[in-house]
Structure formats: structure tokens, C-alpha cells
C-alpha positions, 0 to 999 in steps of 0.5 A, spaced: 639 956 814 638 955 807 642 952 801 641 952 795 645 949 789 644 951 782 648 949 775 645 943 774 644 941 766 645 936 761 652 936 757 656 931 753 661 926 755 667 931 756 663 937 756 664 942 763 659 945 768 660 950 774 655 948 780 654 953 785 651 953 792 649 959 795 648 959 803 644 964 807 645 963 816 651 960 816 659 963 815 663 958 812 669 958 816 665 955 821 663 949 817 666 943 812 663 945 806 662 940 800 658 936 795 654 930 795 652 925 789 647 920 788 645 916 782 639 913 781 638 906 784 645 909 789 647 912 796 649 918 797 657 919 796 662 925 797 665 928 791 670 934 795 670 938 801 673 944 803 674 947 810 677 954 811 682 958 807 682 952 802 684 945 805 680 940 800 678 933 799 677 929 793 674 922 791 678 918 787 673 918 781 673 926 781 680 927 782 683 931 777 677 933 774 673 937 778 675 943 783 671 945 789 672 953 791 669 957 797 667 965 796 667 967 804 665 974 801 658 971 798 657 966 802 657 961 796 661 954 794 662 951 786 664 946 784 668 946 777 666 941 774 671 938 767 670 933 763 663 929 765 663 922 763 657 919 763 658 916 770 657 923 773 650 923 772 646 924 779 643 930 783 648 934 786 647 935 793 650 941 797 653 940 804 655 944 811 658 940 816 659 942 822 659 936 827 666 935 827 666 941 832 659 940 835 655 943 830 649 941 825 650 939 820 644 942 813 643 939 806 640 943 799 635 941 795 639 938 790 641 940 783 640 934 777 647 933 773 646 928 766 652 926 762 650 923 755 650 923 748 
């Protein structure tokens, strides 16, 4: 199983970016797909899910702003991000969540996301 997550880059307050994740050993209908975040000196937190034909879930601090989405055909999530702000600065991770059925659960790499002027 690989993940891998790539979009990642330095953009100004306000500006917007499209993280990908491209998976390989898994189908996605069979798992709850989502991204992570953790900045410096932080914990890892959730940013969206999405499990299916499109049930999604946000964190508060992204709603509004960010879109996660599932391309079931290519085996690839985004998340649209819009609206950085400097607070959005983290590694972004990719997640594929199967525990909830009994499965495993895998993690990319992480892609580097820095919001500043």
C-alpha cells in the first residue's frame, strides 16, 4: 500500500493550492479517506474526511475554505485548499482508514504547506 501526497507549497495569505493524494493497494470505497495536519511544535489533527460517494467531514477551522474530493477511477483524493491563512502552515498528511470495519489503517509522507507573506 502507498500513498502519496503531493501540491504542497509556499503561497500568500489568501491564496489557494490543490493537494493530491494518489494511492496504490487499496480502493477507496473501502476506506475512510482524509487529510491530517501538524504544525510545528503541534499534534496531528484532522482537516476532512470523506468515506464513499462523498460523505464529508470538516474541522471547524477549515470549513468553508477547504474541499476534500475522491476520484475513485484514479485511486486519488484532493483537497482544494482556498483562502490560506498563516495558521494553515503544516505537513499535510494523507490518511486511509479502515479500522472502523476491522481493516488497517496507512499514512503518506506528508506534503509541506506554508502560508506567509
Amino acid at each position: 500500500v502507498q500513498l502519496v501526497e503531493s501540491g504542497g507549497a509556499l503561497v500568500q495569505p489568501g491564496g489557494s493550492l490543490r493537494l493530491s493524494c494518489a494511492t496504490s493497494g487499496i480502493q477507496l470505497n473501502y476506506y475512510r479517506m482524509g487529510w491530517y495536519r501538524q504544525g510545528a511544535g503541534k499534534e496531528r489533527e484532522l482537516v476532512a474526511t470523506i468515506i464513499g460517494a462523498g460523505t464529508t467531514n470538516y474541522a471547524d477551522a477549515v470549513k468553508g475554505r477547504f474541499t476534500i474530493s475522491g476520484d475513485d477511477a484514479k485511486n486519488t483524493i484532493h483537497l482544494q485548499m482556498n483562502n490560506l491563512k498563516p495558521e494553515d502552515t503544516a505537513v499535510y498528511y494523507c490518511n486511509a482508514d479502515a479500522t472502523p470495519w476491522g481493516g488497517a489503517v496507512h499514512w503518506g509522507q506528508g506534503t509541506q504547506v506554508t502560508v506567509s507573506s
